[in-house]
N, CA, C and O of each residue as an XYZ file, in Angstrom:
264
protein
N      -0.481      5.925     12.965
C      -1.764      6.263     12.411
C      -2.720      5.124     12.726
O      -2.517      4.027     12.206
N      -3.740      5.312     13.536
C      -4.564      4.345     14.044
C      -6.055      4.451     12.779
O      -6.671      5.486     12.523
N      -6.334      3.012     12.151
C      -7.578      2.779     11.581
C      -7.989      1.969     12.029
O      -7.190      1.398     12.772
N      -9.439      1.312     11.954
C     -10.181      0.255     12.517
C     -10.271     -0.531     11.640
O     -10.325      0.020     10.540
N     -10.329     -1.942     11.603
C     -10.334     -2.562     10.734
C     -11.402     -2.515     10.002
O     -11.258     -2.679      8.790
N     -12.324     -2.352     10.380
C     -13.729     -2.214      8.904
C     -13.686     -0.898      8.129
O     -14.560     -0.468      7.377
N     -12.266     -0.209      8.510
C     -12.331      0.742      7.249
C     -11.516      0.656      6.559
O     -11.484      1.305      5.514
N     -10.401     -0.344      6.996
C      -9.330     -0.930      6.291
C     -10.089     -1.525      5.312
O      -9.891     -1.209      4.139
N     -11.239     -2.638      5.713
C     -11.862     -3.114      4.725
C     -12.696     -2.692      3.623
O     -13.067     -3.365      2.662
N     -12.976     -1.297      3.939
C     -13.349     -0.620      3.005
C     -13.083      0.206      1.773
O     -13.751      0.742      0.889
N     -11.533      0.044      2.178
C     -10.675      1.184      0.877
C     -10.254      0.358      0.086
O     -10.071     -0.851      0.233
N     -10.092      1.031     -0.797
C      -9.908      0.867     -2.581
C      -8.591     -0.021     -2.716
O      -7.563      0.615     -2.484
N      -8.424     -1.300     -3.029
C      -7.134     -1.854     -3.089
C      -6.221     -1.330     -4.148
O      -6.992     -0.888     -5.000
N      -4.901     -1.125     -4.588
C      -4.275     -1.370     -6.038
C      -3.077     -2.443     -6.359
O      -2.463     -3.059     -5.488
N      -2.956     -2.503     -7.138
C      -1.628     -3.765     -6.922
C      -0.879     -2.519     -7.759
O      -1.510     -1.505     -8.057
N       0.615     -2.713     -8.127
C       1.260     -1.998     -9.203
C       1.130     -2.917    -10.410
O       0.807     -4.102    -10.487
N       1.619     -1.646    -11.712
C       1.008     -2.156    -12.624
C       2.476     -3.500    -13.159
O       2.188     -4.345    -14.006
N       3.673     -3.479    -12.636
C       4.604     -4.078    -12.491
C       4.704     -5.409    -11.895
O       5.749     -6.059    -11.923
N       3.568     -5.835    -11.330
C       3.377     -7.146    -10.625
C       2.835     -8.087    -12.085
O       2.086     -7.775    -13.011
N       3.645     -9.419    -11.760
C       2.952    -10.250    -12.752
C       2.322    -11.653    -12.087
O       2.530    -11.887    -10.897
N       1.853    -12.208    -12.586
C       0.918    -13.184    -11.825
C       1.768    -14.303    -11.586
O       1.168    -15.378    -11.591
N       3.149    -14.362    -11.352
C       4.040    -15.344    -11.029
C       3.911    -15.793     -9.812
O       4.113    -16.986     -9.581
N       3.461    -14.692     -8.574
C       3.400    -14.212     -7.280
C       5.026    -13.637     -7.201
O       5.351    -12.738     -7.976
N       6.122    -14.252     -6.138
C       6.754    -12.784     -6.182
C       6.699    -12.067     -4.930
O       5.951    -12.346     -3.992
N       7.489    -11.179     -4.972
C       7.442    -10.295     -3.801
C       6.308     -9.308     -4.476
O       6.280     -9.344     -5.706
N       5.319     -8.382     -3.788
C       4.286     -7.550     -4.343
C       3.494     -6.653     -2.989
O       3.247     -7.155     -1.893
N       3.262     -5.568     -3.298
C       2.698     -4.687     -2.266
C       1.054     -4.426     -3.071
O       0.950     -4.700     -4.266
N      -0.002     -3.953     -2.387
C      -0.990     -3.016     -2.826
C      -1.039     -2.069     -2.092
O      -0.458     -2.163     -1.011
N      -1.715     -0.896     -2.417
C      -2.013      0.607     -1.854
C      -2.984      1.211     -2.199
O      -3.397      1.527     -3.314
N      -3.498      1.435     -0.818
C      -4.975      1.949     -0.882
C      -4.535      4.076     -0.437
O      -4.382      4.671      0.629
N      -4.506      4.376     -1.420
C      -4.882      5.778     -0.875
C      -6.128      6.550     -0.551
O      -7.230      6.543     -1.100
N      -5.590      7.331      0.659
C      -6.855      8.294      1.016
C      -5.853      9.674      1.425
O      -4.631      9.804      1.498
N      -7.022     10.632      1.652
C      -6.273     12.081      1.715
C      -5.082     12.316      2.838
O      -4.061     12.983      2.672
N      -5.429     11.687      3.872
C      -4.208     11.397      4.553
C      -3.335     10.776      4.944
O      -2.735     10.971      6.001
N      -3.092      9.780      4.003
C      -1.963      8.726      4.499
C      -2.537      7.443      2.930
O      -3.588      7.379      2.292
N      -1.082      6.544      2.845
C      -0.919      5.732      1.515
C      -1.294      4.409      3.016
O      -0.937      4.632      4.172
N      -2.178      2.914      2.508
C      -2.238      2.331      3.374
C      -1.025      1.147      2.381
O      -0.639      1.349      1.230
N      -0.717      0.151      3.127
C       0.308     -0.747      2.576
C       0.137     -1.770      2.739
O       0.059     -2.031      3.940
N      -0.049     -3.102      1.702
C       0.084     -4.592      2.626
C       0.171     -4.978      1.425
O      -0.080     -4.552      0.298
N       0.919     -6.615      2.316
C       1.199     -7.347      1.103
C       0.384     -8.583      0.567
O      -0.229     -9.431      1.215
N       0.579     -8.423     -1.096
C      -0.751     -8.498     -1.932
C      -0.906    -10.331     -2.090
O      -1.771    -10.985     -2.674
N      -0.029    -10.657     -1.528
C      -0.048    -12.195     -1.232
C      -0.844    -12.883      0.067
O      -1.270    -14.036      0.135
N      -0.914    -11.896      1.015
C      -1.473    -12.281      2.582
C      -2.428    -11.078      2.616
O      -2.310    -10.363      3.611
N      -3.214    -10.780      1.847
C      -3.898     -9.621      2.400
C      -4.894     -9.492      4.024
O      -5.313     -8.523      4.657
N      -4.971    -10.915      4.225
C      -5.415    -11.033      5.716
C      -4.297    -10.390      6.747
O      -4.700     -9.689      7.676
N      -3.349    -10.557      6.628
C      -2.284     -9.771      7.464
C      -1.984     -8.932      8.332
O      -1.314     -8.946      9.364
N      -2.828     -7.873      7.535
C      -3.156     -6.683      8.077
C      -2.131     -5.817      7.245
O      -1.387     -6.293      6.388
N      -2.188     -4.406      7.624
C      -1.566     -3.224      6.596
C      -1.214     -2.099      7.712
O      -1.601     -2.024      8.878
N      -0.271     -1.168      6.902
C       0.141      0.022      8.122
C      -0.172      1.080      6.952
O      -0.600      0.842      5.823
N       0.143      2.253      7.509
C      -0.144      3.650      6.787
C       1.015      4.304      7.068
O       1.728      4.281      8.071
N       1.134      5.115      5.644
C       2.115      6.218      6.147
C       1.913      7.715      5.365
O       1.610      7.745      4.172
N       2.043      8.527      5.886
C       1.493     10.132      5.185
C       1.562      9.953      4.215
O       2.376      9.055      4.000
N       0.879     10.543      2.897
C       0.906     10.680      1.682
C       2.391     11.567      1.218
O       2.700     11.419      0.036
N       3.199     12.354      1.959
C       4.147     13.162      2.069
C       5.330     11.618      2.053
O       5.938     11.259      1.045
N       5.377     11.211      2.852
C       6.098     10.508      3.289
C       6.009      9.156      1.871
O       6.953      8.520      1.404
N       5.108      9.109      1.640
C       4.788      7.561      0.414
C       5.441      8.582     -0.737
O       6.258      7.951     -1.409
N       5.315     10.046     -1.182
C       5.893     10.500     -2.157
C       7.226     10.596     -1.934
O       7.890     10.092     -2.839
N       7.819     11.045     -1.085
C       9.321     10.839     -0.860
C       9.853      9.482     -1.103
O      10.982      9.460     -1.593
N       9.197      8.167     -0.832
C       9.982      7.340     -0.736
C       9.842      6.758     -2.727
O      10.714      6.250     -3.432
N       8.529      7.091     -3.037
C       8.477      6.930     -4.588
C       9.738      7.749     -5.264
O      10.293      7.225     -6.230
N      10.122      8.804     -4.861
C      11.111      9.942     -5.479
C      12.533      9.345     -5.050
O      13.484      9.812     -5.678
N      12.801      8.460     -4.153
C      13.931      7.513     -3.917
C      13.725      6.465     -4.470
O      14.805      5.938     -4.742
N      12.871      5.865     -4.791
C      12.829      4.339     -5.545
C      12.532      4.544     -6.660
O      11.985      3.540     -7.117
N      12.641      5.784     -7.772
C      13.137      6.215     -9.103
C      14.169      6.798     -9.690
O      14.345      7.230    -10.829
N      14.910      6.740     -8.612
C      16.252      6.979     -8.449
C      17.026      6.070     -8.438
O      18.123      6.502     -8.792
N      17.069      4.712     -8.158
C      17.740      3.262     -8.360
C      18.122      3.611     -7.103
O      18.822      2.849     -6.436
């Protein structure tokens, strides 16, 4: 999934509500209608990847599952 970076810079960050200000391992996620974007909330210069919104719900429905 190809974005440009000034629209990366434009979407909505979130952290989870499970992160505590220790730092830590930690993700944020920016959703839009087609795809969850991903990066991590320590290096946000980094850069981020995307993956279908289909695909980010499947993997939520495995990582509530232990």
């Amino acid at each position: 999934m190809n974005i440009k970076h000034s629209e990366v810079l434009q979407l909505q960050w979130f952290k989870s509500s499970y992160s505590g200000g220790e730092g830590g391992d930690c993700i944020e996620i920016a959703p839009t209608l087609a795809a969850i974007h991903i990066r991590d909330s320590k290096d946000t210069g980094r850069g981020s990847f995307a993956v279908p919104s289909a695909a980010w719900t499947a993997f939520l429905g495995l990582a509530r599952q232990g």
